[in-house]
C-alpha positions in Angstrom: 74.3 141.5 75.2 71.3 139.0 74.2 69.7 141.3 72.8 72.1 142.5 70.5 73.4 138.8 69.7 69.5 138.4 68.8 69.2 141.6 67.0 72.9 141.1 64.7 71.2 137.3 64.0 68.0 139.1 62.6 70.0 141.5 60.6 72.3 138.3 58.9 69.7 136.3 58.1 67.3 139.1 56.0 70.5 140.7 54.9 70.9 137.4 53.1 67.4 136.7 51.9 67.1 140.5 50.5 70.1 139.8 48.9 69.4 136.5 47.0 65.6 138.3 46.4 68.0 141.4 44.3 69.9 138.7 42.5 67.1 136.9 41.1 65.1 140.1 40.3 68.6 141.6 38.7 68.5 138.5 35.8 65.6 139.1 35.2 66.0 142.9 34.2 69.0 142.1 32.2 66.4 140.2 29.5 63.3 142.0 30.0 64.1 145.5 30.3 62.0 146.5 32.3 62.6 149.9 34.0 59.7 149.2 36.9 61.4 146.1 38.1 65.1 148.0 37.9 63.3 150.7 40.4 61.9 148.0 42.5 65.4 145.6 42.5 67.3 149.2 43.0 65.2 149.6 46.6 65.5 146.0 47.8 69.4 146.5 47.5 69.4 149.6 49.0 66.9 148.0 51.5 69.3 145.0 51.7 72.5 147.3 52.6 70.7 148.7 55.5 71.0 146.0 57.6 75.1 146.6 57.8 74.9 150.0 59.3 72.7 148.5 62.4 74.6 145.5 62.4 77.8 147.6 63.2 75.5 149.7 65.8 74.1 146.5 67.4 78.1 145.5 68.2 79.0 149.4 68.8 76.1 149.1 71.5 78.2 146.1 73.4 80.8 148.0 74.4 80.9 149.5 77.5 80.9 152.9 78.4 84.3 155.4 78.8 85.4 158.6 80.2 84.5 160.2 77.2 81.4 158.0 76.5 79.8 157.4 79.9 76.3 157.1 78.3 77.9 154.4 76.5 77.9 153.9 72.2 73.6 153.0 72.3 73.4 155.9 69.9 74.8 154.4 67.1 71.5 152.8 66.4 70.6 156.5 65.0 73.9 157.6 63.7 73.0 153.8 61.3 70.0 155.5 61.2 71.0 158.5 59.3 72.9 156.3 57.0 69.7 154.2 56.3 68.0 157.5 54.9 70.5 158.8 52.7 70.7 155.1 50.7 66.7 155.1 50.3 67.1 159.0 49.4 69.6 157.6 46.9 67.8 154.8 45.6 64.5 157.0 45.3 66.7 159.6 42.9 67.9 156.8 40.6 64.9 154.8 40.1 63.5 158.4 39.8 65.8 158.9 36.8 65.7 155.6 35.3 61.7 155.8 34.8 62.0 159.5 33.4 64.6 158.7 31.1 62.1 155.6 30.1 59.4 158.0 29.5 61.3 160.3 27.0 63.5 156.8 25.2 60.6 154.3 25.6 61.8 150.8 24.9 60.4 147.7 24.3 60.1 145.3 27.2 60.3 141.0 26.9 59.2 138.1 28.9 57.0 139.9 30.7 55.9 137.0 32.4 58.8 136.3 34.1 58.9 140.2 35.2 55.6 139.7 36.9 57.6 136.6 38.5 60.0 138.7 39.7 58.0 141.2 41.7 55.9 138.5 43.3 59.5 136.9 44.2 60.3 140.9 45.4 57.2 140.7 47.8 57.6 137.5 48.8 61.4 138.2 50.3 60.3 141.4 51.7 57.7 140.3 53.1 59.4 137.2 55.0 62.1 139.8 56.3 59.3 142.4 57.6 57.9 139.7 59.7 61.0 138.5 61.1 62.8 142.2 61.2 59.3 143.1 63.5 59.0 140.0 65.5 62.7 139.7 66.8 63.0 144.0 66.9 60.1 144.2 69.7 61.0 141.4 71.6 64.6 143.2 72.0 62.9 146.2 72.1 64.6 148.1 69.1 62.8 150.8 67.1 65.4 150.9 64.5 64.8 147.1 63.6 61.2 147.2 63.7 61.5 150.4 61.6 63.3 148.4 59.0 60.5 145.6 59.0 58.1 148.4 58.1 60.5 149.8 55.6 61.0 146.0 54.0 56.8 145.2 54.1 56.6 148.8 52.0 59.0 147.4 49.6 57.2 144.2 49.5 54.1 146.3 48.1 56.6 148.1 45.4 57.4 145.0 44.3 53.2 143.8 43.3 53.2 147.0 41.7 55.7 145.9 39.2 53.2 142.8 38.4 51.0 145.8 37.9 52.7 147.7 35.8 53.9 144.2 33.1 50.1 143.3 33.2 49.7 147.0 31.9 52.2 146.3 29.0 50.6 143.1 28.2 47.2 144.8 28.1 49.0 147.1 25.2 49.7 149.9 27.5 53.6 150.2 27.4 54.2 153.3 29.2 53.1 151.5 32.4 56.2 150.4 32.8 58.2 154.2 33.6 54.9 154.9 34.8 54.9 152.5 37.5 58.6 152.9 38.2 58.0 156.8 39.2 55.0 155.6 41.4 57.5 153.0 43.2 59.7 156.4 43.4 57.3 158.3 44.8 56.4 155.6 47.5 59.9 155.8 48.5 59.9 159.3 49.5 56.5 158.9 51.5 58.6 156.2 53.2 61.6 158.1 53.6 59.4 160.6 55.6 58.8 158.4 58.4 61.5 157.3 59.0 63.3 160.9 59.2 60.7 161.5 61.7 61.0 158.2 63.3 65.2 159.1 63.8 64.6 162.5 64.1 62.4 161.4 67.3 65.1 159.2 68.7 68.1 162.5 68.5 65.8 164.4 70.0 65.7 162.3 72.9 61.8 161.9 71.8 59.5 159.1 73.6 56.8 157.1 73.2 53.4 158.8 75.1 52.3 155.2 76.5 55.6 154.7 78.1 55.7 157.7 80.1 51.7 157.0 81.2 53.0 153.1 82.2 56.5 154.5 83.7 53.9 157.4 86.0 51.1 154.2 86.4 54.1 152.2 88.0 55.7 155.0 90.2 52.6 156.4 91.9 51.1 153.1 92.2 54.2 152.3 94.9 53.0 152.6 98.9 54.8 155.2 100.1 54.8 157.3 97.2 52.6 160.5 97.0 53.6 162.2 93.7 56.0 162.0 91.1 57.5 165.4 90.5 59.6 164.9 87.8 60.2 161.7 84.7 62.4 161.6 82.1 62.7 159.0 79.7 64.9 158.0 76.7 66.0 155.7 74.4 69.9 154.4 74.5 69.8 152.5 71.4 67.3 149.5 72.0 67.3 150.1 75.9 65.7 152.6 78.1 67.6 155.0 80.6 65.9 158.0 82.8 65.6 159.8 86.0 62.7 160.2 88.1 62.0 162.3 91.1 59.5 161.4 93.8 57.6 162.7 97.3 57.7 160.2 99.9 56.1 161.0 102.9 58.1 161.9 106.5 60.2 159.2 107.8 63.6 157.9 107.8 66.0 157.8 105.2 66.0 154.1 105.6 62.4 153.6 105.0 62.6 156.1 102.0 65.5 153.6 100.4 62.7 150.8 100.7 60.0 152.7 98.9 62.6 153.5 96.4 63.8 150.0 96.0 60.1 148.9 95.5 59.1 151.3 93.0 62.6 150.6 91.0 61.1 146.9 90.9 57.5 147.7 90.2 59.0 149.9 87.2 61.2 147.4 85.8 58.2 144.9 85.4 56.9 147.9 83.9 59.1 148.9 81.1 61.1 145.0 80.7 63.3 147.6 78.1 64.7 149.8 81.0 68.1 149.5 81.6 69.4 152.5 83.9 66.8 154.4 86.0 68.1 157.1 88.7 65.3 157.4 91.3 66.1 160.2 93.8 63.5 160.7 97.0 61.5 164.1 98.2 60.6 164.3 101.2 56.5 165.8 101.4 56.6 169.2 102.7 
């Protein structure tokens, strides 16, 4: 419940700064013209409007679990996922269009200083809401909000390639401009990639290498335990869940409940993200 309280606070707060960043980049399009910075202020939007879909998982992921649910609603973090790919997919076909269209009814652009302004005001929000998005999403352990700090930094770099392309107009180069704006395009669907993979991962029931090698460290490193037959481990949302299978030696079923208890603890210091771990005992044959 922390966690999510901490997580829905991130999300409010960039949500807010994104969107006063796409306000102040917006005027400026409307008297410069400029096609790049409509590409760039088109992604911090989109970028902007995926914080809603994980803050409706983050409150999804506080209920508790049902008869229908009994894994409980964690994996809405990737259903908000798939909803975050389809709006940068979107915003990489109409920034995609706007250039091209630029290209073949090249216009004249204005104020060019204040459109370099803009972008360095685009890098500076997006690069603000990385940090934080990335701080706050390890410390509650959530992939999908440190995922989104990645996704905002990229955008931050976008938006100093607008102050590229206006210092190319200036420098009596105007197709810069579209030029640029097809670049910021293409970035977009280098970044829209990842982040398939990255969700594709997580609905796969994918995990990360290091925490199955610190999850194995922890288990055989208990006294009393020979070998760990068996590990599985996924993410729930921003929380871990798995089972685990292990050879004890001979001895009583009350000294195998201690060796369990102890290696429960020892993996819990482990992996701080774990939430529900089933360890079941086998006995050495």
């Amino acid at each position: 419940m922390e966690a999510s309280t901490e997580g829905i606070r991130a999300l409010k707060i960039s949500l807010f700064v994104l969107l006063a960043t796409t306000v102040l980049q917006f005027a400026v399009v409307l008297f410069s013209g400029s096609v790049a910075l409509l590409a760039d202020t088109i992604h911090n939007f989109s970028d902007a409007l995926t914080a809603v879909p994980l803050w409706i998982a983050f409150i999804l992921g506080r209920k508790a679990a049902t008869r229908r649910y009994t894994f409980g609603f964690g994996r809405a973090e990737d259903l908000a996922g798939l909803f975050i790919v389809a709006v940068v997919a979107l915003s990489a076909i109409v920034a995609g269009w706007q250039s091209v269209d630029r290209l073949i009814h090249p216009q004249p652009l204005q104020n060019l200083g204040w459109v370099m302004a803009a972008g360095v005001i685009g890098f500076a929000g997006n690069e603000a809401v990385a940090i934080y998005r990335i701080r706050v999403g390890r410390k509650i352990g959530s992939a999908a909000l440190v995922a989104d700090g990645v996704h905002a930094r990229t955008d931050g770099f976008t938006s100093l390639a607008v102050v590229l392309g206006a210092a190319g107009v200036m420098l009596g180069f105007p197709l810069a401009d579209p030029i640029v704006g097809l670049l910021i395009s293409a970035a977009i669907v280098v970044l829209l990639w990842g982040t398939v993979r990255s969700i594709g991962r997580r609905l796969m029931d994918g995990i990360e290498p290091d925490l199955v090698s610190r999850a194995l460290e922890a288990l055989e490193g208990t006294p009393g335990v020979l070998a760990v037959k068996r590990l599985q481990l996924r993410w729930n949302g921003h929380r871990l869940q798995g089972t685990a299978i292990v050879v004890v030696g001979d001895g009583s079923l009350s000294a195998a409940e201690d060796i369990l208890h102890q290696a429960d603890h020892r993996l819990r210091h482990a992996l701080p993200k774990l939430d529900d771990m089933i360890l079941s005992p086998s006995l050495r044959r």
